[in-house]
PDB file of N, H, CA, C and O in Angstrom:
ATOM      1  N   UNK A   1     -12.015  70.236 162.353  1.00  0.00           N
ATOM      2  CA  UNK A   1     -13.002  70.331 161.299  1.00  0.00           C
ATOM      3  C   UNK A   1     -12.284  70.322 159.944  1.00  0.00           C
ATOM      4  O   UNK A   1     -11.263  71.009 159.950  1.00  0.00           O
ATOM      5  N   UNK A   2     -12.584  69.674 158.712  1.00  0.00           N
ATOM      6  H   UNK A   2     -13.414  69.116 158.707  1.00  0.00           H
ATOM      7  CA  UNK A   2     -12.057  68.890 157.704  1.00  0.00           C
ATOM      8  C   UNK A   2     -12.399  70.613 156.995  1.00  0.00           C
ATOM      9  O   UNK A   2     -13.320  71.309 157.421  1.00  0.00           O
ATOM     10  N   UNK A   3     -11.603  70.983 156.051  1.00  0.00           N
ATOM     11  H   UNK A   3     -10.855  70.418 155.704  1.00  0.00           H
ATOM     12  CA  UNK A   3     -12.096  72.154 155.072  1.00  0.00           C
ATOM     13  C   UNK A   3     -12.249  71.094 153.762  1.00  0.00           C
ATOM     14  O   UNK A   3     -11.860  70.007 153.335  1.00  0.00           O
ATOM     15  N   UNK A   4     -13.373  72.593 153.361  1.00  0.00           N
ATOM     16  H   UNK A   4     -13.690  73.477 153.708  1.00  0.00           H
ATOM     17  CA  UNK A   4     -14.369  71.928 152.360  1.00  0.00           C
ATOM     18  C   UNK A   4     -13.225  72.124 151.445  1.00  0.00           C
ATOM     19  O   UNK A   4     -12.179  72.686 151.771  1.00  0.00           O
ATOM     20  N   UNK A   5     -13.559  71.488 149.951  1.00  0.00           N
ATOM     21  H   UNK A   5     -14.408  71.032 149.686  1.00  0.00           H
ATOM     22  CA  UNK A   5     -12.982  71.405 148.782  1.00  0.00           C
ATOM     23  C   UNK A   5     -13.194  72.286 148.307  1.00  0.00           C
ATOM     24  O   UNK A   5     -14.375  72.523 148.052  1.00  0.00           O
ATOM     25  N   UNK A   6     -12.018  73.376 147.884  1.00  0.00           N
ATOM     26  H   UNK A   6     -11.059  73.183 148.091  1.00  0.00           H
ATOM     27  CA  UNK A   6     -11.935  74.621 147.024  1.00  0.00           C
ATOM     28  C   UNK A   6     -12.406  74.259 145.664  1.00  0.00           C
ATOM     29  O   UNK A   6     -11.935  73.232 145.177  1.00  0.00           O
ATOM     30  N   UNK A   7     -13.489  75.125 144.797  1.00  0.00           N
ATOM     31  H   UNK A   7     -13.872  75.960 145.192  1.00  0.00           H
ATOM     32  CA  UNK A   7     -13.902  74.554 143.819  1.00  0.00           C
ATOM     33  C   UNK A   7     -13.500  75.623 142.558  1.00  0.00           C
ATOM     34  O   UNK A   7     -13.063  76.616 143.139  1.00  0.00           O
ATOM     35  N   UNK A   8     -13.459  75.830 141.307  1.00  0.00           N
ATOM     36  H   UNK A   8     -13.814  75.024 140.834  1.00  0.00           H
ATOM     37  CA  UNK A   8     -12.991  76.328 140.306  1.00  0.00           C
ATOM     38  C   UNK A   8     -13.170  77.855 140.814  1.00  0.00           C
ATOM     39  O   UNK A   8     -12.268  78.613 141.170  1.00  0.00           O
ATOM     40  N   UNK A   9     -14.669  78.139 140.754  1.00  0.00           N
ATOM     41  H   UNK A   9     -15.402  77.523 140.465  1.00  0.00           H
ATOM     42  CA  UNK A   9     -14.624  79.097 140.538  1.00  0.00           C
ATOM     43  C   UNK A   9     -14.111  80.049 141.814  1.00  0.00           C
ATOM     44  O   UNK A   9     -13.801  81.231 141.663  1.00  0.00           O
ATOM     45  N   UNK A  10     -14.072  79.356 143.077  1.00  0.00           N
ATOM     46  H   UNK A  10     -14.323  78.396 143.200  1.00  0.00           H
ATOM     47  CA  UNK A  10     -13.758  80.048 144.260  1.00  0.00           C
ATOM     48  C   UNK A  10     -12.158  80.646 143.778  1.00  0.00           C
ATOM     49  O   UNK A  10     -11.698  81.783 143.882  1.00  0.00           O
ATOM     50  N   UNK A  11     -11.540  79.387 143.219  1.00  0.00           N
ATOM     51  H   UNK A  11     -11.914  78.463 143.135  1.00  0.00           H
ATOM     52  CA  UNK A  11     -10.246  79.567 143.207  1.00  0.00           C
ATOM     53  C   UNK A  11      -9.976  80.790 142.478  1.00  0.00           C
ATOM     54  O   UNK A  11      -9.359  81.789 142.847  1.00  0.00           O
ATOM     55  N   UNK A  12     -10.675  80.478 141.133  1.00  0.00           N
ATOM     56  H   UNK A  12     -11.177  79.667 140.833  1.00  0.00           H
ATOM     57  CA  UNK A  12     -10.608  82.224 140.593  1.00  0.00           C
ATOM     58  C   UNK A  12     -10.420  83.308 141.242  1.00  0.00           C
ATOM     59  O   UNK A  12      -9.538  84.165 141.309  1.00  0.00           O
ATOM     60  N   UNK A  13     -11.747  83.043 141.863  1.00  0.00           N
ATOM     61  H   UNK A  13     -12.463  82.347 141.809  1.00  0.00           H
ATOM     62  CA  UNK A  13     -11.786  84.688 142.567  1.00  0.00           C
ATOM     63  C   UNK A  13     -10.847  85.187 143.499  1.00  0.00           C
ATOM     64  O   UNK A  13     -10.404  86.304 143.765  1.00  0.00           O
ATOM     65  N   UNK A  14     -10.609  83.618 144.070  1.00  0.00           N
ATOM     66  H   UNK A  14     -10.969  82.711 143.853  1.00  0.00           H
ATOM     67  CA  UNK A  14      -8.995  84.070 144.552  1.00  0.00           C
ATOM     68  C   UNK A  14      -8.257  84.706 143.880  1.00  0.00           C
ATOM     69  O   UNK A  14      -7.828  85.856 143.974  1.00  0.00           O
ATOM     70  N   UNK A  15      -8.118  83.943 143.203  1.00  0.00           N
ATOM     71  H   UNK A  15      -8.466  83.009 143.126  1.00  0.00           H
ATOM     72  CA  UNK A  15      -6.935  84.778 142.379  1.00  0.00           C
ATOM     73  C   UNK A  15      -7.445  86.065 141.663  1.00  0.00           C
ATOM     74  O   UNK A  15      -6.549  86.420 140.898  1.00  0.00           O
ATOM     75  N   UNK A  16      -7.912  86.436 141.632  1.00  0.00           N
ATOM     76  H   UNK A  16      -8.640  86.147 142.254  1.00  0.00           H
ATOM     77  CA  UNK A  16      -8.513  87.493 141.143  1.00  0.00           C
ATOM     78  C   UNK A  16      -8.625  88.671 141.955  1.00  0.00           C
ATOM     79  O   UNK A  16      -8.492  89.829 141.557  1.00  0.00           O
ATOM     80  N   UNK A  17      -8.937  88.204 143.381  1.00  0.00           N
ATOM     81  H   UNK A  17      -9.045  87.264 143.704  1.00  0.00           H
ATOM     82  CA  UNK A  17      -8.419  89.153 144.354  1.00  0.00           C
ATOM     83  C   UNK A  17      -7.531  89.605 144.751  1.00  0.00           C
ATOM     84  O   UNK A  17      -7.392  90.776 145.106  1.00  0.00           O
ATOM     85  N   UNK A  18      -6.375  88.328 144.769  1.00  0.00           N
ATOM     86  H   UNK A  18      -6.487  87.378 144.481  1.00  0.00           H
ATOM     87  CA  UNK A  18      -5.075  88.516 145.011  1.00  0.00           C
ATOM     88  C   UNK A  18      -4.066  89.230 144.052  1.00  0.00           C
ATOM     89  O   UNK A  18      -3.063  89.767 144.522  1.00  0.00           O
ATOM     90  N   UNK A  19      -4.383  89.241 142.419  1.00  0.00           N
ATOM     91  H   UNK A  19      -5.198  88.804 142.037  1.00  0.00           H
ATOM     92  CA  UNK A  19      -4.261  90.203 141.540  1.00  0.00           C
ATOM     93  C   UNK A  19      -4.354  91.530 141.971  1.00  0.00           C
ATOM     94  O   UNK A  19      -3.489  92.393 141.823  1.00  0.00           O
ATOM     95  N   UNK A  20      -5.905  91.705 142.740  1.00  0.00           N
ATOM     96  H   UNK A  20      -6.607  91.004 142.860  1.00  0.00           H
ATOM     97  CA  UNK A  20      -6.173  93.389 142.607  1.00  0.00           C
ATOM     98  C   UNK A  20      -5.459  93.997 143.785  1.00  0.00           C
ATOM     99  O   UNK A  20      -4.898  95.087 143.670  1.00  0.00           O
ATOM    100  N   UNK A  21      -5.466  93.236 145.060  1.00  0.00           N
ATOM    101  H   UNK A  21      -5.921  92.351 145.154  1.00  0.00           H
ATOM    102  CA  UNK A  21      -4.657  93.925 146.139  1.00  0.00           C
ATOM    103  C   UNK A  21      -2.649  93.750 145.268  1.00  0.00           C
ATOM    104  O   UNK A  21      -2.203  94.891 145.143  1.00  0.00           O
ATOM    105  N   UNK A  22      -2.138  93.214 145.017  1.00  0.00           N
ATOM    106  H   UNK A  22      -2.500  92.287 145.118  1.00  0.00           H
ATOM    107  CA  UNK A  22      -1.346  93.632 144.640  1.00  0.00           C
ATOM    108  C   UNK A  22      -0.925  94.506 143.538  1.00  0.00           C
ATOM    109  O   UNK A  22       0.211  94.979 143.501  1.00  0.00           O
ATOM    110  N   UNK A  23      -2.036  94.788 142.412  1.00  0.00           N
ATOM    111  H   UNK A  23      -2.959  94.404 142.442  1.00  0.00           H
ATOM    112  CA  UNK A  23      -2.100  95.803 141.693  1.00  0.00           C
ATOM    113  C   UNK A  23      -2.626  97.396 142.627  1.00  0.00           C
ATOM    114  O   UNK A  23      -2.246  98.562 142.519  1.00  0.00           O
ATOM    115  N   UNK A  24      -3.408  96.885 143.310  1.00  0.00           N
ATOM    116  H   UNK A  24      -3.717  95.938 143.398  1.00  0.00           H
ATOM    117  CA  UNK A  24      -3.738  98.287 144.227  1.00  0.00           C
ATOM    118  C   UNK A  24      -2.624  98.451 144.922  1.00  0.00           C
ATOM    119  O   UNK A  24      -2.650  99.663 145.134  1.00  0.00           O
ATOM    120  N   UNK A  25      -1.511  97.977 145.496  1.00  0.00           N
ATOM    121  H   UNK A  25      -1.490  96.992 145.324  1.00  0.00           H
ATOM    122  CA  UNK A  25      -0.889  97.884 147.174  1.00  0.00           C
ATOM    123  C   UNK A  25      -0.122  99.086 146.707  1.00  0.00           C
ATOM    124  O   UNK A  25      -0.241  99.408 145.525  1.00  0.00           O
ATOM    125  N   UNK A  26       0.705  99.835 147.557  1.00  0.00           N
ATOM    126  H   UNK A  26       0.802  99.574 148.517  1.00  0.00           H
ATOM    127  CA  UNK A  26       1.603 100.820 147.375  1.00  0.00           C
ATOM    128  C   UNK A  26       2.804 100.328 148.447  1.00  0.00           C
ATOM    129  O   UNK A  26       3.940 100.791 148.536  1.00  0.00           O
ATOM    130  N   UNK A  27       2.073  99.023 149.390  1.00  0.00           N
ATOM    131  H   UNK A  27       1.150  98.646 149.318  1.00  0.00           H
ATOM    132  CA  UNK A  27       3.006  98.562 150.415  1.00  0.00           C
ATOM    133  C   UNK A  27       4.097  97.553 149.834  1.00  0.00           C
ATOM    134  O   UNK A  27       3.935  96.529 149.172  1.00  0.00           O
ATOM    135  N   UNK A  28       4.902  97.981 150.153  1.00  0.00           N
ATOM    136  H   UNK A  28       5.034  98.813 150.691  1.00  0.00           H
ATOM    137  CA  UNK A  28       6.569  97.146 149.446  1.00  0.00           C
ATOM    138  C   UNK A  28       7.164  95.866 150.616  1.00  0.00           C
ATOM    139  O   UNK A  28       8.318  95.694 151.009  1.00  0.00           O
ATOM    140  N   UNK A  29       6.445  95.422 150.819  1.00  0.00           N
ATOM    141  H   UNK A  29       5.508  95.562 150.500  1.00  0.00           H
ATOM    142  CA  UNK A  29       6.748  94.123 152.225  1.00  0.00           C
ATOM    143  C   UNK A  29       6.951  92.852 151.370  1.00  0.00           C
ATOM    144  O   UNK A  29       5.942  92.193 151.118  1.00  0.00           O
ATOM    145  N   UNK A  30       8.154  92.432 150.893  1.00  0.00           N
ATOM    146  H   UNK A  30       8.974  92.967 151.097  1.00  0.00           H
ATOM    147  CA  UNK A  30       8.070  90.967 150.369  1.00  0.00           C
ATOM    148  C   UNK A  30       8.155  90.372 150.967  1.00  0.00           C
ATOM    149  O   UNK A  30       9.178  89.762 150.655  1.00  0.00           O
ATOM    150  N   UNK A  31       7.643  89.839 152.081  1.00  0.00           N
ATOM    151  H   UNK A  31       6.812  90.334 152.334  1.00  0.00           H
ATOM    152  CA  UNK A  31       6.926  88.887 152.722  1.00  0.00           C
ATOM    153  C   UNK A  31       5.582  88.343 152.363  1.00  0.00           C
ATOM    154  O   UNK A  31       5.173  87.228 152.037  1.00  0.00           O
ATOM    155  N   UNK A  32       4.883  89.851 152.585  1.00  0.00           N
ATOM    156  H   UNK A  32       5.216  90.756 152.849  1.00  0.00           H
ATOM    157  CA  UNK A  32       3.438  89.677 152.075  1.00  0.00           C
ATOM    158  C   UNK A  32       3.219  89.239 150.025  1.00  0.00           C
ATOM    159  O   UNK A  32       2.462  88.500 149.396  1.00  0.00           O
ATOM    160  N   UNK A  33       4.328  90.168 149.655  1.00  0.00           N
ATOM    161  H   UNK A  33       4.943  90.769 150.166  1.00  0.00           H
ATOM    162  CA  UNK A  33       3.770  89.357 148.569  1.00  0.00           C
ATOM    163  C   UNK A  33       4.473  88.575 148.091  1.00  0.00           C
ATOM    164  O   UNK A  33       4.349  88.419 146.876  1.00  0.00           O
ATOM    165  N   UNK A  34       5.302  87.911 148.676  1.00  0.00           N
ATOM    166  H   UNK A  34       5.403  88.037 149.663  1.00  0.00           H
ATOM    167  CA  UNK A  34       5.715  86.709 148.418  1.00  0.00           C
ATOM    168  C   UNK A  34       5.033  85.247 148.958  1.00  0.00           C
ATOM    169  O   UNK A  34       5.085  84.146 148.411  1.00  0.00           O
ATOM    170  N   UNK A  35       4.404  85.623 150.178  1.00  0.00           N
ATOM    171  H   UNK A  35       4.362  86.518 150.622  1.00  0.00           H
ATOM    172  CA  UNK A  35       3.360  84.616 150.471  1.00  0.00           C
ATOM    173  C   UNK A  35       1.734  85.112 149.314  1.00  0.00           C
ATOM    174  O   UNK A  35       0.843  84.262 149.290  1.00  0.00           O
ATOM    175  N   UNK A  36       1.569  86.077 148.699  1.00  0.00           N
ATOM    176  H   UNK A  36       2.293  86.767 148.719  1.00  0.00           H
ATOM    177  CA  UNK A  36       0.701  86.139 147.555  1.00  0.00           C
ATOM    178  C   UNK A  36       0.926  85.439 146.960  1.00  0.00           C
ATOM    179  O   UNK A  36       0.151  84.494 146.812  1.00  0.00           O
ATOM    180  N   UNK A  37       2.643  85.548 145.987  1.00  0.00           N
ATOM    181  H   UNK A  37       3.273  86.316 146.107  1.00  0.00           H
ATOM    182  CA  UNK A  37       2.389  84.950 145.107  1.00  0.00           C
ATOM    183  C   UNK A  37       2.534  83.548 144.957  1.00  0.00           C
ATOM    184  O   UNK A  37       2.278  82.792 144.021  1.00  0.00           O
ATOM    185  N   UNK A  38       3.017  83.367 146.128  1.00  0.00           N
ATOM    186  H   UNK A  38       3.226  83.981 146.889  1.00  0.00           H
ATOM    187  CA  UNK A  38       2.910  81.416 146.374  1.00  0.00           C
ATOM    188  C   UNK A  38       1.329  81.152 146.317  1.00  0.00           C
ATOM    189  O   UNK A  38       1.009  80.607 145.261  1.00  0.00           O
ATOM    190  N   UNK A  39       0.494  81.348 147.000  1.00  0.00           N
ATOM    191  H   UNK A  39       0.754  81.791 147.858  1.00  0.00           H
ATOM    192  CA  UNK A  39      -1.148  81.481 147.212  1.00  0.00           C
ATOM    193  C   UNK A  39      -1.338  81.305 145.364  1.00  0.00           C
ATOM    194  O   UNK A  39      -1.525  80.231 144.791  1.00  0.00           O
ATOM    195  N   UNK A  40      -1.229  82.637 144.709  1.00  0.00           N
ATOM    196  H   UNK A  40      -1.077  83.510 145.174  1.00  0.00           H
ATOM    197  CA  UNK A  40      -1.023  82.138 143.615  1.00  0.00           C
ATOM    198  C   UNK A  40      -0.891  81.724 142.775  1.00  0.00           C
ATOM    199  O   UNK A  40      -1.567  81.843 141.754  1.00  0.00           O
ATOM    200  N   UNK A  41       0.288  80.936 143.014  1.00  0.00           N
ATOM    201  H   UNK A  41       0.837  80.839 143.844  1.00  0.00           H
ATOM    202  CA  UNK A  41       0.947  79.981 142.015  1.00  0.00           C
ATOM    203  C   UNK A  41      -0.170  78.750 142.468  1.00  0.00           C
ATOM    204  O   UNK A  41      -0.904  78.482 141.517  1.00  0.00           O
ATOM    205  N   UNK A  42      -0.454  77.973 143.651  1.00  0.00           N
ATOM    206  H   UNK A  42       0.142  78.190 144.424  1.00  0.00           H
ATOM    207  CA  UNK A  42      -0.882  77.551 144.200  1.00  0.00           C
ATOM    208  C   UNK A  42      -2.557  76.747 143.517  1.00  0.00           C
ATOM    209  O   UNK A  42      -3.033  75.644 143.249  1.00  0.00           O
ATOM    210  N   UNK A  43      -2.891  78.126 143.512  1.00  0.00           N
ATOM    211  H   UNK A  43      -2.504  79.023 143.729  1.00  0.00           H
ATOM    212  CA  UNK A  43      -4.592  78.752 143.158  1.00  0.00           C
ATOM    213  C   UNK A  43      -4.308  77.986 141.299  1.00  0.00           C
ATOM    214  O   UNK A  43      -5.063  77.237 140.679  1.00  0.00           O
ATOM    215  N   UNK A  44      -2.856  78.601 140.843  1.00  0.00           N
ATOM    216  H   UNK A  44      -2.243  79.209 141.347  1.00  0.00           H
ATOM    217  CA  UNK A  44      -3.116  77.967 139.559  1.00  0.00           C
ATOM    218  C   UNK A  44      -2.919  77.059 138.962  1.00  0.00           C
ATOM    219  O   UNK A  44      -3.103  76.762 137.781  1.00  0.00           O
ATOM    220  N   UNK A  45      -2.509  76.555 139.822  1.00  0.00           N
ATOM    221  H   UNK A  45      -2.360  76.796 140.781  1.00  0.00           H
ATOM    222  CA  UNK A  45      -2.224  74.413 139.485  1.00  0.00           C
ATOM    223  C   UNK A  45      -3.123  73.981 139.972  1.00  0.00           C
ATOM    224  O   UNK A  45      -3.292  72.928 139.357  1.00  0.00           O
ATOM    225  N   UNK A  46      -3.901  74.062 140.724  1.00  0.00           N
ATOM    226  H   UNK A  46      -3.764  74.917 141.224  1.00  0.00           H
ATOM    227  CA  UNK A  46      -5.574  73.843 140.985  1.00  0.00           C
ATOM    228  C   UNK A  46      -6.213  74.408 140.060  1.00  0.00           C
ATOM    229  O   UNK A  46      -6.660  73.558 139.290  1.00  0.00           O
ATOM    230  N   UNK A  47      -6.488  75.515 139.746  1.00  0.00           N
ATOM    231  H   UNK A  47      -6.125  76.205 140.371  1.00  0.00           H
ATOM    232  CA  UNK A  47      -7.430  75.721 138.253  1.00  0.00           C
ATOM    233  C   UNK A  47      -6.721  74.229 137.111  1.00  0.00           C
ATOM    234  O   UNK A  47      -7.314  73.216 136.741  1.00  0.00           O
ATOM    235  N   UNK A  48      -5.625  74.569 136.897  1.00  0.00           N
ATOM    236  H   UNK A  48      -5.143  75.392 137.197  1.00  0.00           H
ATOM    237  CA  UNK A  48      -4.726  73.316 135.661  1.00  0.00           C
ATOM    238  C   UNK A  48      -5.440  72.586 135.534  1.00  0.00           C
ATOM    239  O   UNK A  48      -6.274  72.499 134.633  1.00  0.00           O
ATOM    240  N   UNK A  49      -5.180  71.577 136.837  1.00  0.00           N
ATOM    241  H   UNK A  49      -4.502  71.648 137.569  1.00  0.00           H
ATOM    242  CA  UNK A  49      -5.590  70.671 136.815  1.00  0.00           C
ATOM    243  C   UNK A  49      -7.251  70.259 136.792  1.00  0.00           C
ATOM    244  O   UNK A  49      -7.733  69.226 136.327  1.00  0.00           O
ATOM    245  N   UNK A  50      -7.899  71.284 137.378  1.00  0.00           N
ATOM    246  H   UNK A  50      -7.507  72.123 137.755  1.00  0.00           H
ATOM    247  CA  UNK A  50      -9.181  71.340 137.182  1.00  0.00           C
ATOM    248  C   UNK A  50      -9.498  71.221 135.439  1.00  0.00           C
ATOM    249  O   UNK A  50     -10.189  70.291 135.023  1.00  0.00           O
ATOM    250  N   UNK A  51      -8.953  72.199 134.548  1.00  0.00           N
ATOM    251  H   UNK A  51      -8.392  72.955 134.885  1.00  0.00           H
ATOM    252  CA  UNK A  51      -9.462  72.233 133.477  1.00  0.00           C
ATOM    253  C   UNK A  51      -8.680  71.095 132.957  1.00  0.00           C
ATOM    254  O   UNK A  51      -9.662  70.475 132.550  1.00  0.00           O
ATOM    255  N   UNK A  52      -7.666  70.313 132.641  1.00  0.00           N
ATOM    256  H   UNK A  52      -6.867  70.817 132.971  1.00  0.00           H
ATOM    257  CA  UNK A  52      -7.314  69.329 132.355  1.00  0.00           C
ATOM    258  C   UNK A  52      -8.294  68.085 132.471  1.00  0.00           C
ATOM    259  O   UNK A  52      -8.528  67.347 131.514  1.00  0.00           O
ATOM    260  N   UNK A  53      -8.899  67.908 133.861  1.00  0.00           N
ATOM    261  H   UNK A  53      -8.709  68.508 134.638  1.00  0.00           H
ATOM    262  CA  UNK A  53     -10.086  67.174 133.816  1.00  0.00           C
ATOM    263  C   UNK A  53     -11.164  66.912 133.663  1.00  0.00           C
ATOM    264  O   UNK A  53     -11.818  65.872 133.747  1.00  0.00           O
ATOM    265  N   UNK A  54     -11.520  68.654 133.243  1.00  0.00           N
ATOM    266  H   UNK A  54     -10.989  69.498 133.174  1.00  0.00           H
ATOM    267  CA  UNK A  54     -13.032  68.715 132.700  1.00  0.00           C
ATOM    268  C   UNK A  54     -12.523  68.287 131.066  1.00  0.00           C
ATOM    269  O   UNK A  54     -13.134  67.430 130.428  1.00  0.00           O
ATOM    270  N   UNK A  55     -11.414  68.962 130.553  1.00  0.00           N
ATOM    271  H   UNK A  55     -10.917  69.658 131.071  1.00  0.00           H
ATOM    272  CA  UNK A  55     -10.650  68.237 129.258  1.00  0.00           C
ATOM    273  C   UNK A  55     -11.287  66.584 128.808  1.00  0.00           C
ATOM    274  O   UNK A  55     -12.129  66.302 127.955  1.00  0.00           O
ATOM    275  N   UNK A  56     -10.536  65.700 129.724  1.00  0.00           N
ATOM    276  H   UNK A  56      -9.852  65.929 130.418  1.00  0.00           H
ATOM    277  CA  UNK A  56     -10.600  64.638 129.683  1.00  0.00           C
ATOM    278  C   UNK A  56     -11.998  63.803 129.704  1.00  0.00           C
ATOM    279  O   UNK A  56     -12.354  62.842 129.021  1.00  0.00           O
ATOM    280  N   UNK A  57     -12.604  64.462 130.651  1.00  0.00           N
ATOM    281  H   UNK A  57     -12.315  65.243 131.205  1.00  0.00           H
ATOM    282  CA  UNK A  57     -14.303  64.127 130.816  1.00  0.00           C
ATOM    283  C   UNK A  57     -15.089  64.413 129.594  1.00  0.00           C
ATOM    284  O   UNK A  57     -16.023  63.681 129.268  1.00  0.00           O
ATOM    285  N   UNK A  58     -14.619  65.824 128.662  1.00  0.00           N
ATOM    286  H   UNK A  58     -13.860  66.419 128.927  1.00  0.00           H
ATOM    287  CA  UNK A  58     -15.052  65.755 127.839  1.00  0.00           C
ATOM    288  C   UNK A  58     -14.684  65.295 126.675  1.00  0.00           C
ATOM    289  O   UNK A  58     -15.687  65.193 125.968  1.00  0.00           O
ATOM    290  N   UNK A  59     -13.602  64.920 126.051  1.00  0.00           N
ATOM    291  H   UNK A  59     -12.788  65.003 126.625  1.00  0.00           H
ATOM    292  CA  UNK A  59     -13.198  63.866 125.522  1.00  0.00           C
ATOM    293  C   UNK A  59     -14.119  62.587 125.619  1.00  0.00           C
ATOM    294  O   UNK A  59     -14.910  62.121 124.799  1.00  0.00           O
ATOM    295  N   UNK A  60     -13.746  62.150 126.946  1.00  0.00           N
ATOM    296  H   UNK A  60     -13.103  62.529 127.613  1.00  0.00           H
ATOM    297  CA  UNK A  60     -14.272  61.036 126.992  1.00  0.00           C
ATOM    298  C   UNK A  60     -16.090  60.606 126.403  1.00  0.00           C
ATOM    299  O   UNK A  60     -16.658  59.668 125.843  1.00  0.00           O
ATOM    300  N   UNK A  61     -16.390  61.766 126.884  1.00  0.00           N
ATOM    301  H   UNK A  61     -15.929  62.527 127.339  1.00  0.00           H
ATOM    302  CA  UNK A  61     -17.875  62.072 126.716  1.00  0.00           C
ATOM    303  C   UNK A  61     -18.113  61.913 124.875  1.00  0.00           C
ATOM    304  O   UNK A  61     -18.920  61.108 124.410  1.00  0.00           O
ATOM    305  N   UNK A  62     -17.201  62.891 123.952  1.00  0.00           N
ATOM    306  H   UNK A  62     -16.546  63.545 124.330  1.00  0.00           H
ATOM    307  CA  UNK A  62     -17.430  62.731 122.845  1.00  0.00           C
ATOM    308  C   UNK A  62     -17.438  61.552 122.519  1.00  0.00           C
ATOM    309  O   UNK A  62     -18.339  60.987 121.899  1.00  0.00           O
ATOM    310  N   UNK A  63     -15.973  60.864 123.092  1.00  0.00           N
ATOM    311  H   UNK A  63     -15.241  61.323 123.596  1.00  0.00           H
ATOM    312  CA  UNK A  63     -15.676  58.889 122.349  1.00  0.00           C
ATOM    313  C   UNK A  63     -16.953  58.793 122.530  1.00  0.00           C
ATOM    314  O   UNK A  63     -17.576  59.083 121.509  1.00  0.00           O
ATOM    315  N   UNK A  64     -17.823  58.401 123.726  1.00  0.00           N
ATOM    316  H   UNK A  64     -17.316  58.166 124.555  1.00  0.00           H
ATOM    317  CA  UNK A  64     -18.833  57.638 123.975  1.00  0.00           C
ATOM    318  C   UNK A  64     -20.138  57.832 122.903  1.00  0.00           C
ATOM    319  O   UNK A  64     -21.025  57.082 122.494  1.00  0.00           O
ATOM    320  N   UNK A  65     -19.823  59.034 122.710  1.00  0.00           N
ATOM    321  H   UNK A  65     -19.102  59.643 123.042  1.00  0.00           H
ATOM    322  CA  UNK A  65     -21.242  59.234 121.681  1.00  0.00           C
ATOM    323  C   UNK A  65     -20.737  58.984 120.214  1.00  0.00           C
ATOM    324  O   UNK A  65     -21.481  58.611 119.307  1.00  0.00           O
ATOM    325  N   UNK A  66     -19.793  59.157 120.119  1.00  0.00           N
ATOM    326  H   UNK A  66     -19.189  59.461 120.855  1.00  0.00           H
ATOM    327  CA  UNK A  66     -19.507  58.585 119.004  1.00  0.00           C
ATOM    328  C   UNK A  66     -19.203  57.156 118.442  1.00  0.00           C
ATOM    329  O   UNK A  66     -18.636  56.875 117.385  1.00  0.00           O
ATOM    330  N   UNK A  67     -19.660  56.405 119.296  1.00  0.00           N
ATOM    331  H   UNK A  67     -20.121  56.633 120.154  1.00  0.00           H
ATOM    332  CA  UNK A  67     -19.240  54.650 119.176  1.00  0.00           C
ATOM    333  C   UNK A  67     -20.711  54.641 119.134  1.00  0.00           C
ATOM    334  O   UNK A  67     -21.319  53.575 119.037  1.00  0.00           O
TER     335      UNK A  67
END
């Protein structure tokens, strides 16, 4: 089964979760948060690029109304 396409705001909340358990954790396993903060890093080159292309769309959107 194909997984669906992670979309902006899911990704957030990822990350947003993954923020609070490691601000909550008291557990010292760098494993675990070293696979966090890859997840992470991950989560935020997908947002990037997400807003980079709503960027561009809207750009583009202004040219058009403005010609």
């Amino acid at each position: 089964m194909a997984k669906q396409k992670q979309t902006y705001t899911e990704a957030t909340a990822e990350l947003e979760k993954i923020l609070a358990e490691l601000e909550n954790s008291t557990e010292v396993n760098m494993d675990v948060i070293s696979e966090k903060v890859k997840r992470a890093a991950e989560l935020m080159d997908f947002c990037k690029k997400q807003l980079h292309e709503l960027d561009k769309d809207i750009e583009k959107m202004m040219s058009e109304l403005d010609s």
